[in-house]
TORGU-306916 format. One record per residue: residue number from 0; residue in one letter; x, y, z of N, C-alpha, C, CB in turn. Coordinates in steps of 0.05 Angstrom, whole numbers, plus 5000, padded with zeros to 4 digits. Glycine has a CB too. Layout:
BEGIN
{i->NUM aa->A n.xx->X n.yy->Y n.zz->Z ca.xx->X ca.yy->Y ca.zz->Z c.xx->X c.yy->Y c.zz->Z cb.xx->X cb.yy->Y cb.zz->Z}
...
! end
This chain:
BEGIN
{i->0 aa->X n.xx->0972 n.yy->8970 n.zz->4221 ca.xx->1001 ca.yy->8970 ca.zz->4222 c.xx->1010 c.yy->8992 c.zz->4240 cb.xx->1012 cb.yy->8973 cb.zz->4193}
{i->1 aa->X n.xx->1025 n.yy->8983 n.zz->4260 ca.xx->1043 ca.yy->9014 ca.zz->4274 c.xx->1074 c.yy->9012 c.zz->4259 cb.xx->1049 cb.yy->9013 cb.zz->4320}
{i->2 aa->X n.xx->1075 n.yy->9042 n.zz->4269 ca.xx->1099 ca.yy->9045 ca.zz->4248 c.xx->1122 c.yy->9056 c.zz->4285 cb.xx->1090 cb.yy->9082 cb.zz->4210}
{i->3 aa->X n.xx->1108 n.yy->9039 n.zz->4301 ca.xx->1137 ca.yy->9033 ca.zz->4317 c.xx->1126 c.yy->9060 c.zz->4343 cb.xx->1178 cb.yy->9043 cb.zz->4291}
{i->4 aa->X n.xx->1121 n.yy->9081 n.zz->4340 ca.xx->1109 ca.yy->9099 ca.zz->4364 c.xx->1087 c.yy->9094 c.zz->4373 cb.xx->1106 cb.yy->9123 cb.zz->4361}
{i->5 aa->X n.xx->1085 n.yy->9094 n.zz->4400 ca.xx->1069 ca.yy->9087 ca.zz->4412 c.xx->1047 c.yy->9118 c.zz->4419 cb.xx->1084 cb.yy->9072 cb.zz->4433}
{i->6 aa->X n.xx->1021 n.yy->9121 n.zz->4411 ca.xx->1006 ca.yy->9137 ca.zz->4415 c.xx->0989 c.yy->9124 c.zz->4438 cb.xx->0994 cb.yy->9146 cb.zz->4392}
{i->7 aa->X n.xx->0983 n.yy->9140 n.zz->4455 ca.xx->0952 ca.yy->9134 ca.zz->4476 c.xx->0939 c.yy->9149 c.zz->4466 cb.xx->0949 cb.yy->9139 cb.zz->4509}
{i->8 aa->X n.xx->0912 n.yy->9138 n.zz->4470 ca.xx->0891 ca.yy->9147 ca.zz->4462 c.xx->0870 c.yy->9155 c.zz->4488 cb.xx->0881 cb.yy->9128 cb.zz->4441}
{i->9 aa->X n.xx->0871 n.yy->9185 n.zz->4486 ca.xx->0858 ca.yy->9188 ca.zz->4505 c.xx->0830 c.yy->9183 c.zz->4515 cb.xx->0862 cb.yy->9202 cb.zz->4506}
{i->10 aa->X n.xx->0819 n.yy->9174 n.zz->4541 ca.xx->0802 ca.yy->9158 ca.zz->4543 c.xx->0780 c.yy->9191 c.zz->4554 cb.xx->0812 cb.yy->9127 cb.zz->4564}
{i->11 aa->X n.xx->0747 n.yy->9179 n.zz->4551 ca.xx->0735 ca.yy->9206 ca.zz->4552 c.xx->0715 c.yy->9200 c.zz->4575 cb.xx->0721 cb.yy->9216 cb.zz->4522}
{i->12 aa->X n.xx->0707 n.yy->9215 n.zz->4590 ca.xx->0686 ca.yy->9200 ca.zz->4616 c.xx->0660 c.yy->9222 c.zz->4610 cb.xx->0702 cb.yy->9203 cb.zz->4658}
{i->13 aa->X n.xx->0658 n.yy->9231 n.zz->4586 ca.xx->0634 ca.yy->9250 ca.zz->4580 c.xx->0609 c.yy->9230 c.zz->4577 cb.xx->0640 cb.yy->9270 cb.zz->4550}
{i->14 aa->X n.xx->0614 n.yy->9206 n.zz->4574 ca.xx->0592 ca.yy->9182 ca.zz->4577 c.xx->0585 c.yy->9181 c.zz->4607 cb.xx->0603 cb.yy->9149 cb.zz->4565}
{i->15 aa->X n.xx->0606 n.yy->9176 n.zz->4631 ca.xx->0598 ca.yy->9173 ca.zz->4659 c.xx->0583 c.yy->9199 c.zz->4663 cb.xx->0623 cb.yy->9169 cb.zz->4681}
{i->16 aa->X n.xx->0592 n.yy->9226 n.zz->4652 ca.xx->0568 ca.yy->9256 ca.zz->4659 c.xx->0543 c.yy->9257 c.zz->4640 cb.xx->0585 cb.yy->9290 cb.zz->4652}
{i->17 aa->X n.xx->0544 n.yy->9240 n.zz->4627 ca.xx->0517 ca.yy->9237 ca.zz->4614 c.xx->0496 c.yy->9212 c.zz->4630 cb.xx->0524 cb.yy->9228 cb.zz->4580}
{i->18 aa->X n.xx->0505 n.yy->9192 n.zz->4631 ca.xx->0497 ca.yy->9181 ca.zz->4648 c.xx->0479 c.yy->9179 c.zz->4676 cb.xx->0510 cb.yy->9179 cb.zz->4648}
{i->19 aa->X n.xx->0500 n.yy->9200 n.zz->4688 ca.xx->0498 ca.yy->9210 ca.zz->4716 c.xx->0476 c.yy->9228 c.zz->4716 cb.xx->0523 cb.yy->9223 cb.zz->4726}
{i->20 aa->X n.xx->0479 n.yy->9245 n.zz->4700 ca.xx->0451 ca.yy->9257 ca.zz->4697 c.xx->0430 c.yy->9255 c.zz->4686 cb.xx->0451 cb.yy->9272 cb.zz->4693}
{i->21 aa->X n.xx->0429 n.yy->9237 n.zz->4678 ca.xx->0393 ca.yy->9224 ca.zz->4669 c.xx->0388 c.yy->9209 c.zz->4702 cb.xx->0393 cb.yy->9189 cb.zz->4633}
{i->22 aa->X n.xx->0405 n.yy->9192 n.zz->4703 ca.xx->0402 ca.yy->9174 ca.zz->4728 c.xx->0392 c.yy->9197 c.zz->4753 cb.xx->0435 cb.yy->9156 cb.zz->4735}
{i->23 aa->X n.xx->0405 n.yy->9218 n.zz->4752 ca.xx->0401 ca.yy->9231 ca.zz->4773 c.xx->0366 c.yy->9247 c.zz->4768 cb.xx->0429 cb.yy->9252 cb.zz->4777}
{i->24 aa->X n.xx->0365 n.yy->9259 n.zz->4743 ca.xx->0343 ca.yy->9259 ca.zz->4731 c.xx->0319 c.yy->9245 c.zz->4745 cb.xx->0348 cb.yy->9249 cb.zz->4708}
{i->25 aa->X n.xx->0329 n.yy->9217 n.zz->4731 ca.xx->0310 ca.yy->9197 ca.zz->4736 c.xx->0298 c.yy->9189 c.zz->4773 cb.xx->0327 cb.yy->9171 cb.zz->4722}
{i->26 aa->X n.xx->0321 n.yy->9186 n.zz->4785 ca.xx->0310 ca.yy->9189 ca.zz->4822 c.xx->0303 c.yy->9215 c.zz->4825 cb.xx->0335 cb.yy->9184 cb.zz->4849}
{i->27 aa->X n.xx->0311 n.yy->9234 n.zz->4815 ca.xx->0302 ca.yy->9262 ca.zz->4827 c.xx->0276 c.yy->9261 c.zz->4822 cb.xx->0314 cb.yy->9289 cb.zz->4815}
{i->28 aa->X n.xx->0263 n.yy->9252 n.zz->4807 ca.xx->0232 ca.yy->9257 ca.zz->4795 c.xx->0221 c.yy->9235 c.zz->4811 cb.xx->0225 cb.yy->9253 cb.zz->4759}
{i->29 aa->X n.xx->0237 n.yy->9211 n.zz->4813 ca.xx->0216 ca.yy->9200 ca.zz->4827 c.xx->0211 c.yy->9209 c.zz->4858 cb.xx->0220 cb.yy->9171 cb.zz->4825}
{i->30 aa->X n.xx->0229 n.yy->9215 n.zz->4868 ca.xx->0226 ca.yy->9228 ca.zz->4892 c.xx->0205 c.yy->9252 c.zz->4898 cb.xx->0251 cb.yy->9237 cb.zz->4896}
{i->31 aa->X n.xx->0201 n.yy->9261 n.zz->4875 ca.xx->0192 ca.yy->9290 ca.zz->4879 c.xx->0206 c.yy->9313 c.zz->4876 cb.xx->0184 cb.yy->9293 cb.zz->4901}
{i->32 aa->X n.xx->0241 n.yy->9317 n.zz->4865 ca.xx->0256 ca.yy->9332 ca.zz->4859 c.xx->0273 c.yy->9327 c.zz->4845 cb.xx->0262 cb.yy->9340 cb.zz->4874}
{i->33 aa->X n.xx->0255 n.yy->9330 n.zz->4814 ca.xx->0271 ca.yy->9330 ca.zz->4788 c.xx->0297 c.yy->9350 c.zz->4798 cb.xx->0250 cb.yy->9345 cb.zz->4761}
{i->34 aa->X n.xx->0297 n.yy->9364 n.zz->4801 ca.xx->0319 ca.yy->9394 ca.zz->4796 c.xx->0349 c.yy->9385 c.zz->4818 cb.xx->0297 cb.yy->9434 cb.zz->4812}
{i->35 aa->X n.xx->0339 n.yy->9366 n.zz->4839 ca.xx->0359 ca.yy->9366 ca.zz->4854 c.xx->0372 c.yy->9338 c.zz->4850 cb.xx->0350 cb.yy->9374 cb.zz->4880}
{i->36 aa->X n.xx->0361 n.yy->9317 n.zz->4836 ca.xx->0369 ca.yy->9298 ca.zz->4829 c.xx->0385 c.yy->9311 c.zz->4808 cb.xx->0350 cb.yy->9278 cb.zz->4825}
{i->37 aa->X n.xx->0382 n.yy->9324 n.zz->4785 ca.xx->0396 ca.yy->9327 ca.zz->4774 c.xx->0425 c.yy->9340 c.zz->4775 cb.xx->0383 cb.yy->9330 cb.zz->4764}
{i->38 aa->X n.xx->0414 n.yy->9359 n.zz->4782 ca.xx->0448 ca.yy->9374 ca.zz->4802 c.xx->0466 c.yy->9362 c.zz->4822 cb.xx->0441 cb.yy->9399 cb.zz->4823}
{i->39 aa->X n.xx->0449 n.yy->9331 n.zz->4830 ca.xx->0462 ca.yy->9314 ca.zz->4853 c.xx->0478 c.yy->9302 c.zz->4826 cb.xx->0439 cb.yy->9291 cb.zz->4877}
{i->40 aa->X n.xx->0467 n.yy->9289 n.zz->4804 ca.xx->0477 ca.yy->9269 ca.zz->4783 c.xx->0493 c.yy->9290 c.zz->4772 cb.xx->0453 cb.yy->9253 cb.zz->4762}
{i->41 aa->X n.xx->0493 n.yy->9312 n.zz->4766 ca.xx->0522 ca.yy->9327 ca.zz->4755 c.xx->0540 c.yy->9323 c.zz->4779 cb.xx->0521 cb.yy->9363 cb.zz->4748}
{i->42 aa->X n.xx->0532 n.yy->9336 n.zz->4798 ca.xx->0560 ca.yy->9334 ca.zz->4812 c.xx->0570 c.yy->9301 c.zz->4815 cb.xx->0558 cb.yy->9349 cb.zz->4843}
{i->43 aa->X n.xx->0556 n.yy->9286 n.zz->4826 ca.xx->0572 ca.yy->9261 ca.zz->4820 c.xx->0583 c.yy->9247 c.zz->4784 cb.xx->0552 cb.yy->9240 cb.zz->4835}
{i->44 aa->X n.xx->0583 n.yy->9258 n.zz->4774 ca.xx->0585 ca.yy->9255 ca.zz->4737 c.xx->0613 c.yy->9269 c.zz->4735 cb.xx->0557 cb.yy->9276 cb.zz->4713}
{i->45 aa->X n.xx->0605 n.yy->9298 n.zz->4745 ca.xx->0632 ca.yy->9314 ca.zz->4752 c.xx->0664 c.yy->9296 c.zz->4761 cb.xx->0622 cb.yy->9334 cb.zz->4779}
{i->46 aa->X n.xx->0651 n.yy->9288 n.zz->4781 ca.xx->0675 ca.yy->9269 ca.zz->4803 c.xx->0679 c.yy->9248 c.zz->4788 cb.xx->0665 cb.yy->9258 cb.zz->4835}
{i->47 aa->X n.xx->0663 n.yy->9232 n.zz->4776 ca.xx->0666 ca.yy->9202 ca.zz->4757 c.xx->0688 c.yy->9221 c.zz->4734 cb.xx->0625 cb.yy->9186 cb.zz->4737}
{i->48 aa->X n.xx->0682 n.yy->9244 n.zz->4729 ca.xx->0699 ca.yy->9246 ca.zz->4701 c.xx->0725 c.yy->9255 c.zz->4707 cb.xx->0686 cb.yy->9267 cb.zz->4679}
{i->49 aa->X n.xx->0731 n.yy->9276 n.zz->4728 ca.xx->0753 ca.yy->9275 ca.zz->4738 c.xx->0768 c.yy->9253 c.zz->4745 cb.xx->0752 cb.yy->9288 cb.zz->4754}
{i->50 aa->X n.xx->0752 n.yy->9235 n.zz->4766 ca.xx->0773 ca.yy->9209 ca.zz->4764 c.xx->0784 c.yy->9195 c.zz->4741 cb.xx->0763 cb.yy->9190 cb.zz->4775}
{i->51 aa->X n.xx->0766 n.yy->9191 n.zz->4716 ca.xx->0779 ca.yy->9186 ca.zz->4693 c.xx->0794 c.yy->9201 c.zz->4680 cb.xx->0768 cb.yy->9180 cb.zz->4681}
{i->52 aa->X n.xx->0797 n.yy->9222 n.zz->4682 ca.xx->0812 ca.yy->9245 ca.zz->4668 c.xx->0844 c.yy->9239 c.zz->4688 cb.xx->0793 cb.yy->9283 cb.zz->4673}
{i->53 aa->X n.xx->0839 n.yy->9241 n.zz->4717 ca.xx->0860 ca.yy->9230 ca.zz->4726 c.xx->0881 c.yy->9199 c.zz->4711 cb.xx->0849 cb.yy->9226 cb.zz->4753}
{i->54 aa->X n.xx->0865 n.yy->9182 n.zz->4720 ca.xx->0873 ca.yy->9156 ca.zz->4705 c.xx->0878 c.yy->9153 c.zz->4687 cb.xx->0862 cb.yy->9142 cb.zz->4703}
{i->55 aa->X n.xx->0868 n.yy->9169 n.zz->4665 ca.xx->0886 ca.yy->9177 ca.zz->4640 c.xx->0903 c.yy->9195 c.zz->4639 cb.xx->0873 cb.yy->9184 cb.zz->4620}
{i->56 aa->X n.xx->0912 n.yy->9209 n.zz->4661 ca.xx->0932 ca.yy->9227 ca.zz->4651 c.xx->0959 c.yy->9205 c.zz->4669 cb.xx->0926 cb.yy->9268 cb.zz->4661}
{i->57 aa->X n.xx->0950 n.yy->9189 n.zz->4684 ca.xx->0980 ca.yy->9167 ca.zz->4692 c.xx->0986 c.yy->9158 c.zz->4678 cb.xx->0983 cb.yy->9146 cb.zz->4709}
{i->58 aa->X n.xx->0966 n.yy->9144 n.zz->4654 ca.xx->0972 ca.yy->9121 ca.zz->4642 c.xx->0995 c.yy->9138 c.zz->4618 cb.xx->0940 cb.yy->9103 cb.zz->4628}
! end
């Protein structure tokens, strides 16, 4: 039941930085550089979560 106000619910992208860094994890090792895959997969996790943090703060 709503009682008429409208709440958003804010949306969370701590799943895309979790994500990102296993994945990055995961090529870094196979490459031969666990450590830099992973700091590559934060920083792109980083940028995935800001963009959602953006997109939720328009909506």
């Amino acid at each position: 039941m709503t009682n008429g106000s409208s709440t958003k619910t804010p949306r969370s992208g701590g799943f895309l930085l979790a994500i990102s860094l296993l994945l990055g994890f995961g090529i870094g090792t196979s490459q031969g550089q666990a450590s830099l895959g992973t700091v590559i997969g934060f920083a792109v996790g980083m940028v995935l979560l800001a963009a959602v943090w953006l997109v939720d703060r328009r909506r």
